[in-house]
N, C-alpha and C positions, 0 to 999 in steps of 0.2 A: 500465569508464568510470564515474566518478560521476556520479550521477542531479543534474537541477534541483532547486533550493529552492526553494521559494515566493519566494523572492526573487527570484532569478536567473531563474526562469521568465518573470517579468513584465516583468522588462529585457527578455529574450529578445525576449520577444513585441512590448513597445512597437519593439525594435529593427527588427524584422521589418515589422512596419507600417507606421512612417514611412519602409518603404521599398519601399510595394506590395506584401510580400509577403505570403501568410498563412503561418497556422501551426495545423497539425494534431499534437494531441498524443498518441503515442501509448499507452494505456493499455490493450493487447492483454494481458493475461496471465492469467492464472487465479487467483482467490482466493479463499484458506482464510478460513476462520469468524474464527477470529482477526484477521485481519487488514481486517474490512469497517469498523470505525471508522476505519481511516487512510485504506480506500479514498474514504469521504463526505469526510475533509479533501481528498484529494488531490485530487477532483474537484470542491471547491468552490475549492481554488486555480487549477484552472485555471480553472474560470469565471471566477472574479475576475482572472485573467492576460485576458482580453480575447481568449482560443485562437480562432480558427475553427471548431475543431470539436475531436471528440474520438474516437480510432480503437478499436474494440472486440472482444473477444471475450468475455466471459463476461457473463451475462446479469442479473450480482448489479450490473456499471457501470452497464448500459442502466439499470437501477432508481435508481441513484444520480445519473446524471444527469436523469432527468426528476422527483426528489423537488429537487435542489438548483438547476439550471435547465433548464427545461423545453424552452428556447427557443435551448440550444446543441445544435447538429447534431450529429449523429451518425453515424460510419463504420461498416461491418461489416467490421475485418479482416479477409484472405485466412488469418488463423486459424481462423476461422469456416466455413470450407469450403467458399463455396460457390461451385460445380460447375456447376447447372443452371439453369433456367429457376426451377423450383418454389420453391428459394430465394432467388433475389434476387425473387422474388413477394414472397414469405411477408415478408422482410427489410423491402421497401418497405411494406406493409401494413402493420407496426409501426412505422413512422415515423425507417426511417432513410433519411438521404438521397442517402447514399454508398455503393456497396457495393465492394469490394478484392477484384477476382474470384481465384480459384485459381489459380496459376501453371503449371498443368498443362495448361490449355485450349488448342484452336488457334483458329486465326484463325476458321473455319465457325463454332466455337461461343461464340466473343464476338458474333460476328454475330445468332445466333439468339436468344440474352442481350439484346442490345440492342435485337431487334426485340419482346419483348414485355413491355420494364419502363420507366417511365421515369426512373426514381431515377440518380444519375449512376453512372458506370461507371467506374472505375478498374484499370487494368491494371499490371504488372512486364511493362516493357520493356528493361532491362538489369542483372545483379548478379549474385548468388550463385543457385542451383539449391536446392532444398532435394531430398532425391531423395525424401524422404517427403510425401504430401499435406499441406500445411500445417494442424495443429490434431489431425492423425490421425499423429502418431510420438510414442513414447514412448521410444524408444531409449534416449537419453539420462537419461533418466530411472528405465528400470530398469535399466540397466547403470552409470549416473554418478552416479544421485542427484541430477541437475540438471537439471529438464525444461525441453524445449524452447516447452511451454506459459504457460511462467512469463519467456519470455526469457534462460532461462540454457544453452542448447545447450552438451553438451562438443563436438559436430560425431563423434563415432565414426564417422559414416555414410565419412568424409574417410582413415579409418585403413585402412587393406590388407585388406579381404574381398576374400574369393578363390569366385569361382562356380564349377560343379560342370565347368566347362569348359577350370578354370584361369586364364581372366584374370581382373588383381587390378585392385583400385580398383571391387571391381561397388557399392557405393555413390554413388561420388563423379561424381558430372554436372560435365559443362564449365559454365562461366559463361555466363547466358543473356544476349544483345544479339538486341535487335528493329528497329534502329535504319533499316535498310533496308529494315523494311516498315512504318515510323511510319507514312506519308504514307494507307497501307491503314486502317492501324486509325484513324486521325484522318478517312478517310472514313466508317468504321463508325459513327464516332458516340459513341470513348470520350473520355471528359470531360477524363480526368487518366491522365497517363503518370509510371510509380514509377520511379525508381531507387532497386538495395539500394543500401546505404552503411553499412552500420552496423561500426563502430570504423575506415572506413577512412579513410587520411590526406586533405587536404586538396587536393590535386595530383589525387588520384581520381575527387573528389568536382567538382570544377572541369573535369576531363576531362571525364567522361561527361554532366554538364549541357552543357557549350560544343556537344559530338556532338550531343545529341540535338536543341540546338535549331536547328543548321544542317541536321539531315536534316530537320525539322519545316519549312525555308524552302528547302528542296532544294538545299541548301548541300552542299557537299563535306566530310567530316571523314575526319579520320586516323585512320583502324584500326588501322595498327602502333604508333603513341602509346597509344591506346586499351587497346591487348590486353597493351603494353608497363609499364601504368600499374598493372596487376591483371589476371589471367587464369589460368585453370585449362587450359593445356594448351589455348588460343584459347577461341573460344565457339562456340557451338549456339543453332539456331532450331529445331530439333526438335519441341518440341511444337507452337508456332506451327503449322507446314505440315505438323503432324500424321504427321511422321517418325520414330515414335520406338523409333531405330536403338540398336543400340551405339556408333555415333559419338556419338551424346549424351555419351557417357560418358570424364572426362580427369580427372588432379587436379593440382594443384601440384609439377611441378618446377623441377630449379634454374635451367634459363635464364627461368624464368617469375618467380622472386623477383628474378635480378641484372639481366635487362633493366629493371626501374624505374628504375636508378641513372641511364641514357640520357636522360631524358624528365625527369626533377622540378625541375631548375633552369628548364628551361623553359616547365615550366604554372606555377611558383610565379608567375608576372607576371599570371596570372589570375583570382586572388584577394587578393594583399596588398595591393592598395589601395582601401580602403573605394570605395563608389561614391556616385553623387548622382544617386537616378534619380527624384527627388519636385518636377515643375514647384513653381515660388514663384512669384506674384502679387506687388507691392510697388509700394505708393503713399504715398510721403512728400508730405506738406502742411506748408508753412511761412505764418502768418499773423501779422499784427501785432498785437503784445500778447495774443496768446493762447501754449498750450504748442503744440510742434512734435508730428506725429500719423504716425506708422507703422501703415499698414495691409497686414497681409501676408495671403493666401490660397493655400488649398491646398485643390483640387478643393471641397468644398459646404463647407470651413470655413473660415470669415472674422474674424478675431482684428485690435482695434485697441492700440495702448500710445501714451502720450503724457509730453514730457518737456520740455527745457528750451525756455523761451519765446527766439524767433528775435532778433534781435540787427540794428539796425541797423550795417551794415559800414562800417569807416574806410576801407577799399581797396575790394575790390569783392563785389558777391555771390554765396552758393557757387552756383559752377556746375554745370549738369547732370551733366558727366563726375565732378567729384567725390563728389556723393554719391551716382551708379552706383557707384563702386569703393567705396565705404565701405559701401555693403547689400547687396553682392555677395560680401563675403567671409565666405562659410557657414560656411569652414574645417570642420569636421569632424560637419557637421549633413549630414543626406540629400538638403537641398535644393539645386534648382540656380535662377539669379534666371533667370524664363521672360519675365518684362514689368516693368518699371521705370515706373514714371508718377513724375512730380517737378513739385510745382505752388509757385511762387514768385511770387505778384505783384506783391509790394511791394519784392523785391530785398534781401530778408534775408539772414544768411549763418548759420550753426549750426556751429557745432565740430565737428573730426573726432570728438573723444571724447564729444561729446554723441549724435550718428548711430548711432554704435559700440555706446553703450549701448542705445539705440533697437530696434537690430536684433536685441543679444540677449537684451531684455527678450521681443520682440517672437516672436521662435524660440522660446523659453521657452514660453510664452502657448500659444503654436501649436503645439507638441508637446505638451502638457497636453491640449488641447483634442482633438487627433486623437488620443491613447489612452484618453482619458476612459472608465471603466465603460459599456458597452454590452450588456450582463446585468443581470436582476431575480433574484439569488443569495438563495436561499432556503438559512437555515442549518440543514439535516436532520442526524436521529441516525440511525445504521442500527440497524436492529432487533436487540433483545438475542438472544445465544445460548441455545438451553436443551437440555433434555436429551430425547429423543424416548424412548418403550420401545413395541417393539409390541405390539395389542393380541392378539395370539394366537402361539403359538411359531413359532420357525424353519420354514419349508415351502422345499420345493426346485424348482427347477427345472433341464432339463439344456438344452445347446445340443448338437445335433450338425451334423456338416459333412455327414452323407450320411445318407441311411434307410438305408443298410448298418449303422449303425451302432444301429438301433433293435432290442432285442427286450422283452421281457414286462415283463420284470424291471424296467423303466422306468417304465412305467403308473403309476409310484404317486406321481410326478413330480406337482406343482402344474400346470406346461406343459412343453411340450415345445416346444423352439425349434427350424423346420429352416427353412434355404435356399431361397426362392421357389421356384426350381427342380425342390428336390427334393420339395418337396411338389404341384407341378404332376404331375410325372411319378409319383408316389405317391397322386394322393390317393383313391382308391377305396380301398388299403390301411389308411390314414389316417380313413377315412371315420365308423369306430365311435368315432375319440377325436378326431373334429374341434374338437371344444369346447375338449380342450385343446393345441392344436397354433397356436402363436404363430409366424408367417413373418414370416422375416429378409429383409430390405431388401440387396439390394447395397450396402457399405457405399459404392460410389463410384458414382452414377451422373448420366451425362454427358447430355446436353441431347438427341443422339438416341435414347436410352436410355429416355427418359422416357416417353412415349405407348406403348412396350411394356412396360413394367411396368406403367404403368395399365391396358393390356389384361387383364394376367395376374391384376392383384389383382380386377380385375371377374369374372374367368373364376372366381377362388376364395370370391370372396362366393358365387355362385351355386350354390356346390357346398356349400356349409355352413362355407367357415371367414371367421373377422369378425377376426380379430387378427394386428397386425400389429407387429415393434420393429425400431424405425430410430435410428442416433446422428449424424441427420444432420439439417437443419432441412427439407431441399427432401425428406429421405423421409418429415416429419410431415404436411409437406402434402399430400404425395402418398396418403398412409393415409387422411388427412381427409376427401379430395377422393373417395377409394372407399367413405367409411362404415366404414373398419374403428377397433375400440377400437388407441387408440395405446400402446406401450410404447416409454420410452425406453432407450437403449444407452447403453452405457460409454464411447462416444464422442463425448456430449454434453457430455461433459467437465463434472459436475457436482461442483463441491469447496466449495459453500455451501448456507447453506438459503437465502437469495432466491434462489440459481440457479435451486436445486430447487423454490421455490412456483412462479416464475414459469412452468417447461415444465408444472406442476400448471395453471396458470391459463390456458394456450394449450389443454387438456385433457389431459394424457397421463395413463393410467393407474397410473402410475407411474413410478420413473427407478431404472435400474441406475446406482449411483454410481461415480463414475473412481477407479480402480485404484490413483490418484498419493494418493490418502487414507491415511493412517494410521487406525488403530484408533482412535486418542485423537478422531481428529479425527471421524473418523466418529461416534461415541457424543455428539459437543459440538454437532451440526447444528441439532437443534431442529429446529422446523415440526411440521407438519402429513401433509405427503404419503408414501405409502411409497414406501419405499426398500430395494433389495437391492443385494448385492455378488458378482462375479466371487470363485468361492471355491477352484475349479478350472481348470485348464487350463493350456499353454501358449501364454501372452499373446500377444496381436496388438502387434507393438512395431514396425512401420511397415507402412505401406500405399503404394504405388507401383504408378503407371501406366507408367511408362517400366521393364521387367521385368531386373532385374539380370540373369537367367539367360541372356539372348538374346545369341546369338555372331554371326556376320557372315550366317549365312545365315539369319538369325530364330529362330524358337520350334525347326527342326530335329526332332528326333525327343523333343522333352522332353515328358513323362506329367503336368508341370503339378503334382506333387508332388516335391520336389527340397530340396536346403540350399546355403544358404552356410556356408563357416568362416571366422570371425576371426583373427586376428592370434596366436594362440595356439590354433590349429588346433582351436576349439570348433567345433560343426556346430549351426547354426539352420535351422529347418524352412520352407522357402519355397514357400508354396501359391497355385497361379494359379487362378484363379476367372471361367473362360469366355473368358480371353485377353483381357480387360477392363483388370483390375487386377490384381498379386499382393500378398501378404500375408507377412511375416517373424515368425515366432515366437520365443518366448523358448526357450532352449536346454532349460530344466530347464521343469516346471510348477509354476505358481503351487500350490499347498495349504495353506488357512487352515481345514480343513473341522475341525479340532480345537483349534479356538481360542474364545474365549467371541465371541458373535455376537449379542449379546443386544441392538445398537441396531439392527438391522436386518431388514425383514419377510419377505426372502428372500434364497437361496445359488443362483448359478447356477454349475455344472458344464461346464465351456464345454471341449468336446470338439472335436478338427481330425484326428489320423492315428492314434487309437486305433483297435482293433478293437472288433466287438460283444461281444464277452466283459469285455476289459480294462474297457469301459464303464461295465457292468453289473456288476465287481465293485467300483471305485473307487466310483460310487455305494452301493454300500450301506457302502462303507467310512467313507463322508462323511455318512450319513444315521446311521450308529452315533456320531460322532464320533471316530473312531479316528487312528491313524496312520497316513500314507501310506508304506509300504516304499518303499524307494529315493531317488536323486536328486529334491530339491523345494528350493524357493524360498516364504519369506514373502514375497518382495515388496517392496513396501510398505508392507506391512501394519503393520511396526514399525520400519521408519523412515524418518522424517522427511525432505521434500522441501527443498532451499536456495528 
């Protein structure tokens, strides 16, 4: 679809206004270094479009809009992750005032959300399924080149994976509809109810609004139109009611594309005729030898225009009825006449074509008036790129998935990253290299999840460890909140340096940068903070609460280490992580550890189903610079993202 211009936006938006509506603009994506001077235009255009707000995920906008106006609100996209309490804390605390919770949540935990923030609440209550945590899949982006971060999803998740069980489609989720339990979450106390829509037709887009707001008045709406209109194999409430079955899971067939053809002539009545939903106020005054006075109003704004002088009549004087129907006719304006006042007391009459002008001098006026600049747009530059080098050589660090996977031979490691867990159950063993032992944050963790990990990370300050990396906003707070030093993840999705000052300025230690980087682009960041890079492993390329591997009787006899295969019978590595969440890897592993690395302060080694040997020889292979034997993947690393 082609994007708005500055031009077209501002129609857009006056359009939208003069007709009660707002307009929330979405600028969810992730931005490279190159690209933050258009990002400052692009965000000073919307200010100057008059937007309502503006919807977010990278942390280089949040800076762009409080340099250029301070005083447009701000969304947290459902890009942004968040999950739990901690985060829409953290979110509200920085002054957004919107948050777009994760589409993964149930009803319990918008509840618990709701009860300890007060920033609004926004939910997806009907559309497409995304099956990866929104902001945490990369799928598309190391397998297409098109990340889903950036708004350009290929959708692979949609293509034929086959689980280790045999059924196919273990990507692809039914279409979520919440519509039958609006009337619940509107008791909870959420603000704002989403429909997805994006690229879908107009007939779609009219259906599922017309649904929602009749369940919203305990109206009756058609589901078979509904499901008929767009649908994946019907929909799912699944994670709602916190069921989350293999019925979740359906994708597009053909009776689900040809039933549309049944239903489209019939929603078309739903939106081809503009509407007129903006009361008008209007008081014509006719006075002797002065001009005739059109006074139109609309809610606090009051606009007068003045025009030909009244006329004594040779027959008689205009009557009421006539010049009702002469400032009555909006024809193709939003308003509809709500009060007519017509003051005559001398028995003048005035032309039809002089009223006519009247009214639409007067509409004129009055739509100027109501989209008028309502922003103080401050014209900012973003800040220049430059060249970072660190101040001391390459040092490493490893990630592992288990202290099986620790021996000696690792020690000489910067840190050692292990899994909350594992270092609970571990840490007597741990004990002598506490200092350098950095605990991993569940990368997903849900609202009743939270108060036991704060347990656990109190339990490990106590014991000697202070360090903790999270790529999640509600696990920085949570760090915060225990005293531990913060490191950020690769999941903070860092691909600028105002991303990168800013998680510097909340305090992080540092920030491991996103994956979705190029080399070029990496080295072009500039700032101040350090910064390291995933330089090992088989990548984390989705994250899913709803577990593809699960067949009709649940989890079954599965050991929570398992694969999927694609469409071409490749096998990706899919790791469950406590029956929580599971995790999809990348088929080959990442290995950049023999490439020049000279703009960044450290390599991390990010280990999942090797053993301890395999471990500890690839590291010393990566601390030589050598080459890695076998199947590997650059990545990203040299090339470029659309």
């Amino acid at each position: 679809a082609d994007n708005f211009t500055t031009e077209n936006l501002k129609e857009a938006v006056d359009y939208c206004h003069l007709r009660n509506v707002k307009v929330y603009v979405t600028l969810n994506t992730l931005v490279f270094n190159k690209e933050l001077d258009d990002l400052y235009k692009t965000v000073e255009a919307i200010a100057k479009s008059n937007a309502d707000a503006v919807i977010v995920q990278d942390f280089a906008t949040v800076k762009a809009v409080k340099d250029i106006c301070p005083t447009l609100p701000i969304h947290a996209s459902t890009q942004m992750a968040v999950h739990n309490v901690s985060g829409a804390k953290a979110l509200e605390d920085m002054g957004f005032s919107r948050i777009v919770l994760a589409r993964e949540l149930s009803e319990k935990e918008f509840r618990l959300i709701r009860e300890s923030v007060n920033a609004e609440l926004e939910v997806f209550v009907h559309g497409a399924h995304c099956m990866g945590a929104s902001g945490n899949c990369y799928l598309s982006a190391m397998l297409g080149e098109r990340s889903g971060n950036r708004g350009l999803c290929a959708q692979g998740c949609r293509l034929n994976w086959v689980s280790q069980h045999g059924r196919e489609y273990a990507l692809s989720l039914k279409d979520m509809s919440y519509l039958d339990s609006i009337k619940s979450l509107s008791d909870i106390g959420i603000n704002s109810f989403k429909i997805e829509g994006r690229m879908k037709r107009p007939e779609y887009v009219a259906a599922a609004v017309t649904s929602l707001k009749n369940a919203l008045d305990n109206q009756p709406y058609d589901k078979n139109t509904l499901r008929s209109v767009f649908s994946r194999s019907g929909f799912t409430d699944g994670y709602l009611k916190g069921k989350r079955t293999s019925d979740m899971f359906g994708y597009r067939v053909k009776d689900d594309v040809t039933s549309a053809n049944n239903v489209l002539k019939d929603l078309e009545s739903l939106y081809k005729n503009d509407i007129h939903p903006t009361p008008l106020n209007a008081e014509l005054v006719l006075c002797e030898n002065a001009p005739s006075k059109l006074t139109l109003s609309s809610g606090a704004v009051t606009v007068y225009v003045t025009g030909d002088i009244a006329e004594v009549p040779r027959n008689a004087p205009l009557p009421y009825e006539i010049a009702l129907r002469n400032v009555s006719k909006l024809g193709d304006t939003p308003f509809y006449l709500n009060n007519f006042e017509f003051s005559n007391d001398h028995n003048l009459t005035l032309s039809a074509s002089s009223v006519n002008d009247l009214r639409r001098r007067g509409i004129d006026l009055l739509c100027k008036e109501l989209t008028k600049p309502r922003y103080n747009v401050q014209s900012e530059y973003a800040p220049k790129s430059g060249i970072y080098r660190p101040e001391k050589p390459l040092i490493y660090r490893v990630r592992l998935n288990s202290f099986s996977q620790f021996t000696e031979a690792l020690s000489s490691a910067e840190y050692i990253i292990l899994p909350i867990d594992e270092v609970i159950k571990n840490a007597e063993k741990l004990d002598h290299i506490s200092h350098k032992i950095i605990v991993e944050l569940p990368a997903l963790i849900y609202p009743e999840a939270e108060n036991i990990i704060t347990d656990k990370l109190k339990a490990l300050k106590e014991k000697g460890f202070s360090k903790g990396i999270t790529g999640n906003i509600g696990g920085i707070a949570l760090l915060k909140k225990c005293s531990f030093s913060v490191f950020g993840g690769n999941n903070l999705n860092v691909t600028n340096v105002i991303s990168l000052e800013e998680y510097s300025t909340i305090g992080l230690e540092d920030v491991t940068l996103s994956f979705e980087l190029t080399q070029k682009a990496i080295s072009s960041l500039g700032g101040v903070t350090k910064r390291g890079a995933l330089i090992y492993g088989h990548l984390p390329i989705m994250y899913m609460r709803a577990c593809p591997q699960k067949g009709v009787d649940g989890c079954g006899k599965c050991n929570g280490a398992t694969t999927l295969t694609d469409r071409k019978g490749i096998q990706f590595p899919l790791l469950c992580h406590n029956k929580e969440y599971s995790v999809l890897h990348n088929s080959v592993p990442l290995y950049i550890g023999d490439k020049s690395l000279n703009s960044i302060d450290f390599g991390t080694l990010y280990f999942t189903t090797e053993g301890a040997t395999e471990c500890a020889k690839i590291f010393d292979i990566c601390k030589k610079s050598l080459t890695l034997p076998g199947k590997k993947t650059n990545g990203l690393f040299a090339r470029e993202l659309l």
